[in-house]
C-alpha positions in Angstrom: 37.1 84.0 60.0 40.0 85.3 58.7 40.3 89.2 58.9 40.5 89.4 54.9 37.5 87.3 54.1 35.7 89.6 57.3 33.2 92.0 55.9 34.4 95.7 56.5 32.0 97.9 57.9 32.0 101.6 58.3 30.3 103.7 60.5 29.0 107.0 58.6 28.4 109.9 61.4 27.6 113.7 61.6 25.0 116.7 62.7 22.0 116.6 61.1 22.8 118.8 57.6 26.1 118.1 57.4 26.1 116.3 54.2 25.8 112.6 55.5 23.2 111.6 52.8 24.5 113.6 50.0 28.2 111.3 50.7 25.9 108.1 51.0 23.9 109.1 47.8 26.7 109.5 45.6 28.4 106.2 47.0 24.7 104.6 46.3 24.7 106.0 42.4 28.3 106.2 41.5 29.9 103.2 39.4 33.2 102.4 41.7 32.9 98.7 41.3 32.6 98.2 44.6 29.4 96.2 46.3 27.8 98.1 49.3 25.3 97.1 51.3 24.4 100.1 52.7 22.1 100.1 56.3 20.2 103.6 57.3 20.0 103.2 61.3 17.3 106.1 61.2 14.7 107.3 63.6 12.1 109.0 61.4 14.6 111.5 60.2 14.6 112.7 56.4 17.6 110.1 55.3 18.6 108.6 51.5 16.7 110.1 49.1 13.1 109.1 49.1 13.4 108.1 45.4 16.0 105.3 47.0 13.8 104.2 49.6 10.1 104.7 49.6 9.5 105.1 53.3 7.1 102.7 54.5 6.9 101.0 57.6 8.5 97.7 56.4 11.8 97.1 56.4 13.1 96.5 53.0 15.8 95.8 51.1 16.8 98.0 47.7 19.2 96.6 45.2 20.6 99.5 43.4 21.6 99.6 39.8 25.2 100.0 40.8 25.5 96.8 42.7 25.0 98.4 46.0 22.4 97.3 47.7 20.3 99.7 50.6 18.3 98.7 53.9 16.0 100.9 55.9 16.6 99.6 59.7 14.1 101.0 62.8 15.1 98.6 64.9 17.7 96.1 66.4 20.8 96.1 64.3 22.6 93.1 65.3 19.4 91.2 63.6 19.7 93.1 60.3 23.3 92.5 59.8 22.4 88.6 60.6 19.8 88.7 57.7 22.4 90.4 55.6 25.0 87.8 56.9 22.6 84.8 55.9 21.5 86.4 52.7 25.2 87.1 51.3 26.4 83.2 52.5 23.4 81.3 50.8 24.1 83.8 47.5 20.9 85.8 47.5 22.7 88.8 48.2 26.1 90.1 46.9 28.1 92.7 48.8 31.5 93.1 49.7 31.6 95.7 52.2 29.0 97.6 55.1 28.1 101.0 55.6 26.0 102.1 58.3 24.6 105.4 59.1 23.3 106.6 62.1 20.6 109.8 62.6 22.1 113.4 63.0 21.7 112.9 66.7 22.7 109.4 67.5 26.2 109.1 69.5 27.6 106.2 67.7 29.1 104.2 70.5 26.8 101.9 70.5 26.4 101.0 66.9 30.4 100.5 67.1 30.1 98.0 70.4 27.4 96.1 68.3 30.9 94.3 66.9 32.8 93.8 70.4 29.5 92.3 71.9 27.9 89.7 69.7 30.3 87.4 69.1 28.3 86.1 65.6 28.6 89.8 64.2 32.1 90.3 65.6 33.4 87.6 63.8 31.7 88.1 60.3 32.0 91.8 59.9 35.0 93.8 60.7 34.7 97.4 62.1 36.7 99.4 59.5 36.3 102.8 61.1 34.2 105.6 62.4 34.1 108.9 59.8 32.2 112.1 61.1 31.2 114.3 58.7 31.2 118.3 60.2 29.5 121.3 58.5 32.7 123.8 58.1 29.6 126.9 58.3 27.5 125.8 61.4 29.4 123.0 62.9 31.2 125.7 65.7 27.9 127.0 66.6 26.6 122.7 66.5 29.6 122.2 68.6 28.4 124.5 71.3 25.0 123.7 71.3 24.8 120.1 70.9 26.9 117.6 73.3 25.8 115.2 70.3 27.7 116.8 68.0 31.3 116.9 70.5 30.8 113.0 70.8 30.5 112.8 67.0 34.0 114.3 66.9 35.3 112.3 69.6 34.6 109.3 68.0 36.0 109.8 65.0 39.0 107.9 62.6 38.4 110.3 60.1 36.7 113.8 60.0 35.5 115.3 56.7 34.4 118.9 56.2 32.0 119.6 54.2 30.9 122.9 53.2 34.4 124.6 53.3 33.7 126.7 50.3 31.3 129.1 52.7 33.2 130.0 55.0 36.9 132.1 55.4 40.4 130.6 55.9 40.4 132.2 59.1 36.7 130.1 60.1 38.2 127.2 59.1 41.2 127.1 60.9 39.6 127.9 63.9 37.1 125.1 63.6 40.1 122.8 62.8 42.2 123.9 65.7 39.1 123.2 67.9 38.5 120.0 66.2 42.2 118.7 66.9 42.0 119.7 70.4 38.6 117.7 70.8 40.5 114.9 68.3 43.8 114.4 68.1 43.8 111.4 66.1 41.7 112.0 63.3 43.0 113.4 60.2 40.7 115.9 58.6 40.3 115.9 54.3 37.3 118.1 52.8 34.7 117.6 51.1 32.2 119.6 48.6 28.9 117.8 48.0 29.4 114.2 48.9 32.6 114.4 45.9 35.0 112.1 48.1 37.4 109.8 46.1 36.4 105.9 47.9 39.9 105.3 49.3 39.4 108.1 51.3 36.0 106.5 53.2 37.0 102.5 53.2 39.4 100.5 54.6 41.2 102.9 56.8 41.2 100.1 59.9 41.0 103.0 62.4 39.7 99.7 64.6 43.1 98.1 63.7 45.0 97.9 67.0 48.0 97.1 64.9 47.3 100.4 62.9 49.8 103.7 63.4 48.5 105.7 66.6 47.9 109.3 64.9 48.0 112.3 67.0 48.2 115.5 65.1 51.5 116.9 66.2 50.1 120.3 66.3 47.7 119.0 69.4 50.0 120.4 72.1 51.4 123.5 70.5 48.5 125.7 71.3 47.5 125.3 75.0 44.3 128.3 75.6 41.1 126.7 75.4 38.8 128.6 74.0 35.8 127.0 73.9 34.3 124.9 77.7 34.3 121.5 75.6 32.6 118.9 77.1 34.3 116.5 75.2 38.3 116.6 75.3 41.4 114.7 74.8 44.6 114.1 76.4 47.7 112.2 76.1 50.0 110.6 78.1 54.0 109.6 77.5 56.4 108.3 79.1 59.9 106.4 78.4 59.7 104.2 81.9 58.1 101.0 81.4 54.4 99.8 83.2 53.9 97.0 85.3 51.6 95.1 83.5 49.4 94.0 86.0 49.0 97.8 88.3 47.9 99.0 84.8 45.6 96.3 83.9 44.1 96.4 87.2 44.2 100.4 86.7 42.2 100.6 83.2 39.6 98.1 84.1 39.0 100.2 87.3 38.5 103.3 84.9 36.6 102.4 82.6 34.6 100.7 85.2 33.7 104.0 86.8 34.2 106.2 83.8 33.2 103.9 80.6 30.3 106.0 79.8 32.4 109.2 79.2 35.6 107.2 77.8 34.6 107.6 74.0 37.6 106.2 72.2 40.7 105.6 73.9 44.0 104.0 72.4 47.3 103.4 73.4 51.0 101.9 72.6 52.3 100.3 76.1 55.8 99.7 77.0 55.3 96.9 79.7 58.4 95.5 81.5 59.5 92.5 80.5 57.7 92.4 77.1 60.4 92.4 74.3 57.3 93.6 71.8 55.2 96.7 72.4 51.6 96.4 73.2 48.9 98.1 71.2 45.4 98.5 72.8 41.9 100.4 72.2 38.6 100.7 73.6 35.1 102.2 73.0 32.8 103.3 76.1 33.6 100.0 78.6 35.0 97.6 75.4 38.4 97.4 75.3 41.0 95.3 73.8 44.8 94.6 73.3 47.3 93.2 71.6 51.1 92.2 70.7 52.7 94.9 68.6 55.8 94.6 66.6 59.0 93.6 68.8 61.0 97.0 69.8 63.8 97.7 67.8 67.8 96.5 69.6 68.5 100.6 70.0 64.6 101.8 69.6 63.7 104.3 72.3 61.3 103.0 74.2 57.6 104.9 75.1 54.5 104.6 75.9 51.8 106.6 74.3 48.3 106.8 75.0 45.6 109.0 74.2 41.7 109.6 75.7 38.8 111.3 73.9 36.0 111.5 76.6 33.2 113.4 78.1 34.6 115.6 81.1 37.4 113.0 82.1 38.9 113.7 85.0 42.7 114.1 83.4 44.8 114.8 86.7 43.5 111.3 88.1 44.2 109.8 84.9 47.4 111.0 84.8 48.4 110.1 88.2 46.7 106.9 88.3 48.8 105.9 84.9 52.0 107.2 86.8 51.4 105.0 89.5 51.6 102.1 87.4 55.4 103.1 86.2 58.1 100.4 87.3 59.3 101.7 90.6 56.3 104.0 91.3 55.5 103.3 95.2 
């Protein structure tokens, strides 16, 4: 299917009591014209309000009075957005876009390799992007206790911060400085009480390997690390070209041995010989790539690539990448 007639789906994460349900409530209730079907991944935790969905044991389906439409799922995903897929082809149910939100705890890897593995799913629905919501008052203290809540961050397109309004500048610049250094490539907007304009949720593509590769420029400026993160990122540059096949042969051995602790990873390659640069991405094992737009006739040439992982090893990384530099021995 063509990506414009593909479902976009986005992935709604974030500590328990960070405001997940109040943003999903107001997107359930509000009258944005848009038609959201709207899939709770829950595991017995207090989710959308119970007025919403009466918590029984069945799976059910809710059509809301705005359009949207809401589904309880305690179970096996790839079958519920098959149902919804069936239901929405033969006309018995209308939407035009997916949310999906996972528990407080959940580490949303998996919900996002749902669309690299099943084929059916993958080419139906398109993976729009990953937003964490963080709680601006507890979320330092979540982010030391809780390796839950570092992955969150690390897998994030967007972060939102809700909450902002109890806490000092001073707080909140230290929770953003910490959040960049975990993140580099998630902008951050705020949010009080679920009050988020639409735009600023859907249709970011943070999936798109095409899309810009944002790093907050601020990432590097401030090297002490305060805080013994388990998850971190890093980034590596450089203006001599790879040999496409040592790197190939290079990632596929990494995230052979370390795909379990490579959250997101994405990249823009300068590969010798290749008049266009190459764009690729990967979540946990998945990864992908792609033909960029051709470089420029007097375009400095670089490669840039970041990792946001569980206790990577950076310094083989590094030097692995290096090795796979034109002319490296």
């Amino acid at each position: 299917m063509e990506q414009e007639k593909m479902v976009p789906v986005t992935i709604l994460t974030g500590f328990l009591g960070a405001g997940k349900t109040t943003l999903l409530n107001r997107i359930l209730q509000e009258d944005h014209g848009h038609r959201i079907a709207v899939i709770e991944n829950e595991f017995g935790e207090a989710g959308i309000d119970n007025e919403i969905l009466v918590n029984d044991t069945e799976e059910q389906i809710v059509e809301m009075n705005n359009g949207c439409i809401c589904c309880s799922v305690r179970g096996d995903l790839v079958r519920i957005l098959g149902e919804l897929k069936d239901k929405r082809d033969d006309g018995r149910l209308k939407f035009d876009r997916v949310v999906i939100e996972t528990t407080g705890m959940a580490d949303p890897g998996p919900v996002a390799q749902t669309f690299f593995l099943d084929e059916g799913i993958g080419n139906y629905y398109l993976l729009d992007s990953i937003i964490t919501v963080v709680d601006a008052k507890h979320g330092q203290k979540q982010l030391d206790e809780f390796r839950e809540a570092q992955e969150q961050v690390g897998f994030a397109d967007r972060i939102l911060l809700s909450k902002s309004d109890l806490v000092s500048d001073e707080e909140l610049d230290k929770l953003r400085t910490r959040l960049v250094r975990m993140n580099p490539r998630a902008p951050m907007k705020k949010v009080h009480f679920g009050n988020m304009p639409i735009e600023e949720v859907f249709d970011i593509r943070g999936f798109n390997l095409n899309a810009v590769l944002q790093i907050d420029p601020d990432f590097l400026g401030d090297a002490e690390h305060t805080h013994d993160e388990h998850v971190r990122s890093f980034v590596f540059r450089s203006k001599k070209a790879f040999d496409g096949t040592k790197l190939e042969e290079f990632l596929s051995g990494l995230t052979q041995v370390y795909g379990n602790d490579m959250l997101r990873y994405k990249g823009m390659l300068y590969l010798k010989g290749n008049p266009r640069r190459v764009v690729f991405q990967g979540v946990h094992m998945m990864m992908g790539g792609d033909m960029g737009k051709p470089w420029g006739k007097d375009e400095a040439r670089e490669s840039v690539m970041v990792f946001i992982g569980r206790n990577l090893p950076e310094d083989l990384f590094i030097r692995g990448l290096e090795q796979c530099l034109v002319g490296q021995k």
